[in-house]
N, C-alpha and C positions, 0 to 999 in steps of 0.2 A: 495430752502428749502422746499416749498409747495409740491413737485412734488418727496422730495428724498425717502420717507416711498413706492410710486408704482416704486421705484426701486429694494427696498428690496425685495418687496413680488415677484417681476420676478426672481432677484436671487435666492429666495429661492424655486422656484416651477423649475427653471433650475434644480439645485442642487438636489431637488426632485426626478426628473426626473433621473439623471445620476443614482442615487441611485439606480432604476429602474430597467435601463442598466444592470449594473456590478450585480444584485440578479440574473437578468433570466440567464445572462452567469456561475455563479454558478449552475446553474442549472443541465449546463453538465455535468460536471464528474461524476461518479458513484458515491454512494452512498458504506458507510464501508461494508467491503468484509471481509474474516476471512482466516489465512491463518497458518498454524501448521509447525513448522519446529524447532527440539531439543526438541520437546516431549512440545510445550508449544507455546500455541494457541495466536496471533495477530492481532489485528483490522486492516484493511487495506483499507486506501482512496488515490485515487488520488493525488499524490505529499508524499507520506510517503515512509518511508524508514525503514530500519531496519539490526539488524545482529543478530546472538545467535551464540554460541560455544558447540561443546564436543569433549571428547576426544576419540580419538582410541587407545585402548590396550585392553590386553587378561586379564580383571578383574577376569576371570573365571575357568581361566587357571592358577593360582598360583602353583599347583601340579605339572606344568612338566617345565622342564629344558631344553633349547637345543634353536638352530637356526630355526625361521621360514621366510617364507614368509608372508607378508600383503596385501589385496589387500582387496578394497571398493566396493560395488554397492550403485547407485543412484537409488533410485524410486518416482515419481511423480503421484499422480492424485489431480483431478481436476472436478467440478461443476458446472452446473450453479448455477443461484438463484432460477431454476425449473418453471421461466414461459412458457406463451404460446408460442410459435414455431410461429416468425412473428412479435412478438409486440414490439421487440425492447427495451425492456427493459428486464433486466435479465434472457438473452438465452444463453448467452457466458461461458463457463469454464474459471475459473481466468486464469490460467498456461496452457494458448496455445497456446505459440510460436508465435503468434504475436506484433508488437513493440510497440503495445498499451495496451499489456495485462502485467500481472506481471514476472516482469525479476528475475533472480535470478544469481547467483555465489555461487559454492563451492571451499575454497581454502585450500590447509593443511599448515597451518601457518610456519611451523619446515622448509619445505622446499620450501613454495611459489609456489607449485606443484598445477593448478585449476584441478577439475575433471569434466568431462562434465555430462551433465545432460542426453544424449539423447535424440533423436527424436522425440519432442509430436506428438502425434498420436490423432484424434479428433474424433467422433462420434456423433450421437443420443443421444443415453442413454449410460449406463452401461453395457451392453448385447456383444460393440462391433463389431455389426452383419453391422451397415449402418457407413459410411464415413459419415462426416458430414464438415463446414466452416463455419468462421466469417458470420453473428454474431448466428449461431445456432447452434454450435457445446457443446453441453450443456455435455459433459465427454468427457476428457482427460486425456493420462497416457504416460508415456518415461517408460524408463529405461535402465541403461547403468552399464554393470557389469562389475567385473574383473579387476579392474583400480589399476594398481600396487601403493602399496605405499610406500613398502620396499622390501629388499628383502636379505636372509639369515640376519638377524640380531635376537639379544638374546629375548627369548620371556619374560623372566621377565623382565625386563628391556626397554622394547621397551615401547613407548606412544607419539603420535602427536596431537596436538591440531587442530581441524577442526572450520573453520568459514564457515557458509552461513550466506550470506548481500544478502537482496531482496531491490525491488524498484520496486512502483508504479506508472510511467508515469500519469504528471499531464493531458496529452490527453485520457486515459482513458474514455470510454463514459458509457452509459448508460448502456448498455448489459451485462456488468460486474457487476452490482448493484447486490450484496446478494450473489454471487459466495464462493466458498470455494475450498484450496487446500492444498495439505499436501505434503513435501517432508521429504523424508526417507532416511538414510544411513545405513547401513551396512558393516560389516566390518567380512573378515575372515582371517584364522590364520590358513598356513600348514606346517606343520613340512618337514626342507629339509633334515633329516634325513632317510626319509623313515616311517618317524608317522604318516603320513595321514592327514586326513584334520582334525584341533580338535576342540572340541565339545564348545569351549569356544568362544562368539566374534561373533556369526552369526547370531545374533538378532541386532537390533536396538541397535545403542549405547548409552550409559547413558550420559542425559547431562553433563556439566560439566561449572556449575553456567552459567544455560541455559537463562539468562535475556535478553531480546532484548531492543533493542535503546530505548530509551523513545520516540524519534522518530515518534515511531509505533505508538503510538493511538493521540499524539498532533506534526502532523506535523506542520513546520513553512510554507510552502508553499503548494500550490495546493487549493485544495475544499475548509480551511477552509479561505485564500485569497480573493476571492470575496465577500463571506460572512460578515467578518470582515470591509472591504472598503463599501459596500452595509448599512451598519448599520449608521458607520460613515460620509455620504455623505447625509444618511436620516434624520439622527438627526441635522447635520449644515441646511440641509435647512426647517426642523422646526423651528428650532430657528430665520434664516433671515424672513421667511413670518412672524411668529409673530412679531418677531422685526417691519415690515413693518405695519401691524396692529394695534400698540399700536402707533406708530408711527403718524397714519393715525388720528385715534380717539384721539391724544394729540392736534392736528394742527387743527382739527374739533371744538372739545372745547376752545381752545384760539381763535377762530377767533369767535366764538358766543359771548365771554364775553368782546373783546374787543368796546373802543368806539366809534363811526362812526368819521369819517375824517372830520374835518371841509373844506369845499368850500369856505370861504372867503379868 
């Protein structure tokens, strides 16, 4: 009984400690990154997820009548967080085709048709001018055109519903911290009549109830996982050392006010 309160206060400075542990390993993963895709910008950490929607058709194109073709272009870039070149912390472009960096998927829902993204391409800067690699490749860009999505079908009448769903690898490190990236579709509309290619549809397409995952800014997994465990592990073993201290000072005071032992 004398000896259980210096057991407390070990468990609770163990407990401490783990607490410790699991904060610094939160440490690693990046820090929210921002990532644009259906016209409508996303907080993005380590272990998040997400999707948004829109649709392709010739909004614009309501004047003519007839058969066209459809086909998409993807386009991506990509940034660092603009630090120093070396420091390891926010050198990397979110979207560069690494298994650590931000993955992405476009699917046309209507006929489960994915479109590729194309080949990221990595650099310096923006200029283009130097090649660049993990982790200093601080601008990236793909792009992948032409990607059939129908063909001879009625142009008033035609529309497909488009998903992209990203995901943030809870391995993500540091060099992605403050990064930002945009993907872009496109979509165009040519008449197989002999109408050429029409004016309607060649711009960015219009969301269509562009909302992404909730997901997106409170994942259940990744970065904010240690954090939450780290909290929880520091506050139990507050509570056992105090436990162990009130503990200690209750056993100190009963033993002063008790009465001495008789020897006979």
């Amino acid at each position: 009984m004398s000896h259980r309160w210096s057991w407390l206060v070990v468990a609770g400075s163990l407990v401490g400690a783990s607490a410790m542990v699991v904060a610094l390993a939160g440490l690693t993963p990046a820090s929210a990154a921002l990532l644009q895709s259906c016209d409508t910008p996303a907080s993005v950490v380590p272990g998040a997820s997400g999707s948004c929607s829109l649709t392709v058709s010739d909004t614009n194109g309501a004047g003519y009548k007839g058969q066209v073709d459809v086909a998409v272009a993807l386009y991506t870039t990509s940034n660092s967080g603009g630090r120093t070149t070396g420091s390891g912390i926010g050198t990397e472009a979110l979207l560069d085709g690494e298994p650590d960096g931000l993955q992405a998927t476009v699917t046309d829902t209507t006929t489960n048709q994915q479109f590729v993204l194309g080949t990221i391409t990595c650099y310096t800067n923006r200029t283009e001018t130097s090649p660049a690699s993990y982790p200093n490749a601080s601008y990236c860009a793909s792009s992948s055109r032409f990607q059939t999505v129908a063909s001879d079908v009625d142009n008033a009448s035609f529309s497909n519903n488009v998903v992209i769903h990203w995901w943030f690898p809870v391995a993500a490190g540091n060099p992605y911290q403050c990064g930002r990236a945009k993907i872009i579709l496109q979509s165009t509309f040519t008449g197989t009549g002999g109408s050429g290619t029409l004016g309607a549809g060649t711009g960015p397409t219009s969301p269509n109830g562009g909302v992404l995952a909730a997901s997106t800014t409170a994942p259940t997994t990744g970065a904010q996982l240690p954090e939450g465990l780290a909290e929880l592990l520091l506050g139990a073993g507050i509570l056992l050392a105090l436990a162990g201290v009130l503990m200690s000072k209750r056993e100190h005071l009963t033993g002063r006010f008790q009465p001495p032992t008789s020897t006979d």
